[in-house]
N, C-alpha and C positions, 0 to 999 in steps of 0.2 A: 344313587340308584344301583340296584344291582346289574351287571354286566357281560358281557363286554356295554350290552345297551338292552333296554324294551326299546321291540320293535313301536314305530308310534302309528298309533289306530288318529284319525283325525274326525272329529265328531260331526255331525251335521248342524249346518248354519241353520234351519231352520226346527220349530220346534213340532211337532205334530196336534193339533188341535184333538184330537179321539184315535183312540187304539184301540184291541181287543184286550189286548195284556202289556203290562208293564211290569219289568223286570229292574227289580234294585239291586244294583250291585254288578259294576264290572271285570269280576273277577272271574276263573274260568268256572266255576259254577252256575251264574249270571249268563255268560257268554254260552257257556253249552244249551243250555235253559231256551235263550232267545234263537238259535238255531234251529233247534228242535221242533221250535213252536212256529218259527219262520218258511221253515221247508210245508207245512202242511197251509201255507198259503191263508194263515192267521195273521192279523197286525199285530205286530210286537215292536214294543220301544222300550231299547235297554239303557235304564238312568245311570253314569257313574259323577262321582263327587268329585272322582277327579281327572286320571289317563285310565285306557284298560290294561288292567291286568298289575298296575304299577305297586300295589299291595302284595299278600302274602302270596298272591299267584303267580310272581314274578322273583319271588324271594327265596322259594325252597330250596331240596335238596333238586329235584327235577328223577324222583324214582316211579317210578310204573308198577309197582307192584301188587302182588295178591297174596304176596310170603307177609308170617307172622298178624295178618289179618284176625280180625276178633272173629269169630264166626257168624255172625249175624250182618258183616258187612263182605263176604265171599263173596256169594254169589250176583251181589252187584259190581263186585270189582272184578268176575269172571267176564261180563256183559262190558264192563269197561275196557280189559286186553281184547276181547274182539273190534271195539269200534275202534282203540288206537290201534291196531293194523293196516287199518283202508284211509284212517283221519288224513292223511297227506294229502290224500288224490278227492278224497270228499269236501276237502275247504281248498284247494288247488292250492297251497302254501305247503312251505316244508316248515311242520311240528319241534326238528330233531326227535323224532321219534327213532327206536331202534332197539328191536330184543336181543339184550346183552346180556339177559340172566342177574340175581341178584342172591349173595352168600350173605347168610348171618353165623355168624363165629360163635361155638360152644365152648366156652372156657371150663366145661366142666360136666361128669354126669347129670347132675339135676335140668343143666340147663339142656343139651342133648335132649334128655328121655321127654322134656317139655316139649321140644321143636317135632318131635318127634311123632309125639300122640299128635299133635296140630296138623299135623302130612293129611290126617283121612276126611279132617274138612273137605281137600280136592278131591276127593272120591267121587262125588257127581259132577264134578266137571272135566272139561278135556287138557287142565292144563296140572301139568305135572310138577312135586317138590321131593323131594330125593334127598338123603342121611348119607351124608359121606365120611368117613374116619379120616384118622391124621392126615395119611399117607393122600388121601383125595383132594384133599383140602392143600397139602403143597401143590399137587399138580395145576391146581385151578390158581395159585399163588405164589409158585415158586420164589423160593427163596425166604419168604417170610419169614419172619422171629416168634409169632405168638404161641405164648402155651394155651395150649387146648387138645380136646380129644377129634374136634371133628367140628363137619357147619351144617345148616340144614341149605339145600342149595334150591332154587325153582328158575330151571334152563330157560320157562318163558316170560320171566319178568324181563320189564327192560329200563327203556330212561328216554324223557326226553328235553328240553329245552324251555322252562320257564318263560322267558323272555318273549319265548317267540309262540308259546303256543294258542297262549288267551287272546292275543293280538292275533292270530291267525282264523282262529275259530269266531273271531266277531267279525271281522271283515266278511268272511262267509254268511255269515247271518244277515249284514249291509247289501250282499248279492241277492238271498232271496228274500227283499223289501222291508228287513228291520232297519228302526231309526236306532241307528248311535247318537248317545247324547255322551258327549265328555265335557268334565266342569259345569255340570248338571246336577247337582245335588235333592234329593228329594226331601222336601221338609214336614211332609207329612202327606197321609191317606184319608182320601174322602171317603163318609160313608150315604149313603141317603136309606132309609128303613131299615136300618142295620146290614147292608149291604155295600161292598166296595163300587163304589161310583167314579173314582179319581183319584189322581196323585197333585198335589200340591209342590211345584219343584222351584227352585229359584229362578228360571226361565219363564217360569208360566203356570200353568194348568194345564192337565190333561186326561180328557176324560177318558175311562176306560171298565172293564167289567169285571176285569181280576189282576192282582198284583202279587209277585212275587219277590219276598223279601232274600236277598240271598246278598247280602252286604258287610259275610263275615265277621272281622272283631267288630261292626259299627254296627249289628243286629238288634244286640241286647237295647243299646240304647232308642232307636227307634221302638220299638215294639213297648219296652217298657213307655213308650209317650201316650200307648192306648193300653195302658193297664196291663201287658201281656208281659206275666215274670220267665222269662230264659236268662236258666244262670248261668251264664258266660264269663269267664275270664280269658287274658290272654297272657299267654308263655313266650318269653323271650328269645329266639333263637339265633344264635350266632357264624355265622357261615363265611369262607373262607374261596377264591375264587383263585385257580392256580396261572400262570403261563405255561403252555404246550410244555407236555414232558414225555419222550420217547422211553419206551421199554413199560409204561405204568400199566396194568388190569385193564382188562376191558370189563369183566362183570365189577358188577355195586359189591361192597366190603362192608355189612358191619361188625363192626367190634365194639366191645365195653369203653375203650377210648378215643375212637373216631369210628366215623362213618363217613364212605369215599365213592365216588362214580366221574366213571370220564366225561367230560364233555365232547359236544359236535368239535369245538376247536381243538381239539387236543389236549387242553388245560382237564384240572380236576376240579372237581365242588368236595367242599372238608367240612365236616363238624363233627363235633360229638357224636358218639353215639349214645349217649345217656343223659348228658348235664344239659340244661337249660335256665335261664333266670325267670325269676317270678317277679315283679315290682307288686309292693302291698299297697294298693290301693281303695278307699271307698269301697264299693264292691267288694275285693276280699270280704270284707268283713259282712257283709248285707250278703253274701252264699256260702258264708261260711261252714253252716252246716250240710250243705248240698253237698261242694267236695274235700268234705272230712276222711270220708273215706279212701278217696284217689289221693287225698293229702299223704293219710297213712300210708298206704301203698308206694308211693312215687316219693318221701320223702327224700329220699340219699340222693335221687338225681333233679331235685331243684335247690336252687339257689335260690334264696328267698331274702330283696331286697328292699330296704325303706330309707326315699330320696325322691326326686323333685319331681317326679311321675303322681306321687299322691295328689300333691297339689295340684299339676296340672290336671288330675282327673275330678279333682274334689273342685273346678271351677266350672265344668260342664257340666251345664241346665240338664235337666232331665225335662221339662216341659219349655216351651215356646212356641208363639205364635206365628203363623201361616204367612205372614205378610212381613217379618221379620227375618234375618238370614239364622238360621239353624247351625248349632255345633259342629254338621258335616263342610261347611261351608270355610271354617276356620281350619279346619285341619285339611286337606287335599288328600293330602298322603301323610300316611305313618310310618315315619322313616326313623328311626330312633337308632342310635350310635350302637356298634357290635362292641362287645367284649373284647377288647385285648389280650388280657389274661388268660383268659378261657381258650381262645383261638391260636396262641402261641404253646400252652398246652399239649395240645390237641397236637399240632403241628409235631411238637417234640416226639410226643408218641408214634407219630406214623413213621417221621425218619427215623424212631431207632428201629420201630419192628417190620418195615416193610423199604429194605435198600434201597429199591426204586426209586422211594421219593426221597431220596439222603440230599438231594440237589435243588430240590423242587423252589422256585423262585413263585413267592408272594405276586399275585397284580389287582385283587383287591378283598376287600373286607368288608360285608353287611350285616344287616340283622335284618328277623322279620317278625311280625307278632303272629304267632298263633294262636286263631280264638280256639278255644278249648272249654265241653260241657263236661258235666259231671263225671260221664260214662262214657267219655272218649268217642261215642257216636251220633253223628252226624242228626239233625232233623230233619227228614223230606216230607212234609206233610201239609193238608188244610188246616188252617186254624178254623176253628169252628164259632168261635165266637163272633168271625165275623166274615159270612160267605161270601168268598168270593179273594178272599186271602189267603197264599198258602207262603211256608217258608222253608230255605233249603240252604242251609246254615249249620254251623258249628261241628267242621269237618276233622279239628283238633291235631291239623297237622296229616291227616290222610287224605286231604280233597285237591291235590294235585291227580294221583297217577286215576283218580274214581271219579274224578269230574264229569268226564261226558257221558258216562252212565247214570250222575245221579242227575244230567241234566235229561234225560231221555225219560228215566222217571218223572221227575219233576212237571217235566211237557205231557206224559199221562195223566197225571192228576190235573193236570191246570185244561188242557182237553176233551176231558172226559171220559179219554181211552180205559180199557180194563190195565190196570197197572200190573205188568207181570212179575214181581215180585210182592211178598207178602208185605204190608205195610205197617204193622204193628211195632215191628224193633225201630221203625224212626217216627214214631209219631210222637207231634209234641204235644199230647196230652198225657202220654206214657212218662215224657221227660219232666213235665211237672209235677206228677204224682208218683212218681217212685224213682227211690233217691238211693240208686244202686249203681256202684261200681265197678267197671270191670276193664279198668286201664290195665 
């Protein structure tokens, strides 16, 4: 598991016979989701398969940002820097949250004049990103070795704590009167007149009036069990966990061959900043035309691998019965072996270009999957096929630092509140019918 530890959330003994809403998936989208909908004094029971948070919300890099953002997901990640500034004191737990700022490294005019136009995204909002040249970019890095002209900088990103945050934020949820179910796996959704009636979980039944699917890379599959195509795959990522090292950055670094942010312990989190594995599986090939085009685009930075992952996926049922244990039940967690290769790499790069870490002593090594859709963005939406379902899914690597805004959303729509943001760019009937890229 990633480390030093996930904090452990501990489920409730008993199961709830009826709820208003039920939330799949305890991951911090899940967990934000069932807080939200918790505070306004709604029944909410949040199902995970396995611990909270022990999947990809526990796995990342742990950045908070609103830099390099696609435009279409700003202004909800602007709504998310404001709720992680008070998250501390509103779930009484510390997040490790903390605005540290976050630099991305221009190795080059194009890439510059690129970061560059993206600055006026922030124009409607209050938080600022700022073009520094060489001479800025030592001062924010002294000493560094990288060639470049400059970084695009944004003073109010920041960082916080994986481990501890999705754990944090569900216990808050458990305070005002949501059930945590852990080792509660959902095997399928009742309907009665085409409408959501129930969850069918391995514990029990529970009946309820809306459900929200938000179960990351384990989406597709569900959904696909009632006909519901989201082309979902998931990317390999490899990450690198340091012991305390004095003199290192305080703001997030990326660069074309790592990407670095300090920890609450003083240690650093390491990975690429570009390379990720793909394993070709089943699906590859069944969305293949979906992300042909992110294929094209993103080729150089995946690794694209075939080995014992096919199999394992070419053995999971896509349909099964109610009364039988379900695919989620067999896997807990998806914990699958990091790169060596790749992470030692990555390593070499940072010690030669940034002195700092010339010392920096290994304490451990994971990987996590990120589910990832066509278009890199995220789905917050009803499904309409069957009211009373919505889903909030396929974050592609962005739904750590956007979490609790896109559960705030989420809780509008499941609600019935006016959702303040426009909802067109995550609707998943948008993401079925048009097969556009823009990773």
């Amino acid at each position: 598991m990633p480390g030093p530890f996930v904090v452990p959330v501990h489920g409730d003994i008993e199961l709830p016979e009826k709820v208003d809403v039920v939330v799949i998936g305890g991951g911090i989208i899940g967990c934000s989701t069932a807080l939200e909908i918790a505070e306004q004094g709604v029944s909410v029971a949040l199902c995970e398969k396995g611990g909270i948070g022990q999947e990809q919300s526990s796995r990342n890099w742990g950045w908070v940002r609103i830099s390099r953002r696609d435009p279409r997901e700003v202004p909800l990640m602007a709504e998310s820097l404001r709720i992680w500034q008070t998250l501390n004191q509103r779930v009484g737990a510390d997040t490790g949250y903390q605005r540290a700022g976050i630099v991305f490294h221009c190795a080059d005019d194009q890439t510059y004049q690129q970061h560059q136009r993206w600055t006026r995204h922030l124009q409607e909002t209050e938080f600022k990103g700022e073009m520094v040249d060489r001479h800025g970019f030592e001062k924010l890095f002294p000493g560094q070795q990288l060639t470049g002209i400059g970084a695009l900088y944004t003073p109010d990103d920041g960082r916080a704590e994986p481990q501890k945050a999705a754990p944090a934020i569900a216990e808050a949820a458990r305070k005002h009167g949501a059930s945590i179910l852990t080792e509660c796996a959902v095997r399928g959704i009742d309907t009665a007149a085409g409408r959501v009636c129930g969850v069918f979980t391995e514990r029990g039944y529970i009946a309820c009036q809306q459900v929200v699917l938000a179960g990351g890379a384990w989406s597709s599959l569900l959904a696909g069990r009632y006909d519901l195509r989201l082309p979902q795959l998931k990317v390999l990522n490899s990450v690198v966990r340091t012991a305390p090292l004095a003199g290192g950055p305080e703001s997030a670094l990326w660069a074309r061959d790592f990407a670095v942010r300090k920890r609450q312990d003083g240690g650093y989190t390491i990975a690429s900043g570009h390379e990720s594995e793909v394993d070709i599986v089943p699906k590859t090939f069944r969305f293949a035309r979906d992300f042909m085009p992110a294929l094209r685009h993103e080729w150089e930075s995946l690794r694209l691998r075939l080995g014992g992952r096919f199999f394992d996926e070419m053995r999971i049922p896509d349909r099964w019965e109610m009364d039988e244990p379900s695919p989620f039940e067999y896997c807990r967690v998806l914990d699958l072996p990091p790169s060596k290769t790749l992470t030692d790499k990555v390593l070499d790069q940072l010690r030669q270009q940034i002195p700092a870490f010339a010392n920096l002593k290994i304490a451990q090594r994971w990987a996590g999957c990120i589910d990832v859709l066509p278009d890199a963005i995220p789905v917050i939406s009803p499904v309409e096929r069957y009211p009373g379902m919505f889903m909030a899914t396929g974050f592609s690597g962005h739904g750590f630092g956007i979490g609790p805004a896109a559960g705030r959303l989420m809780a509008d729509l499941v609600l019935g509140r006016p959702p303040w943001l426009i909802l067109l760019r995550f609707g998943f009937h948008a993401l079925v019918t048009v097969q556009k890229s823009k990773l």
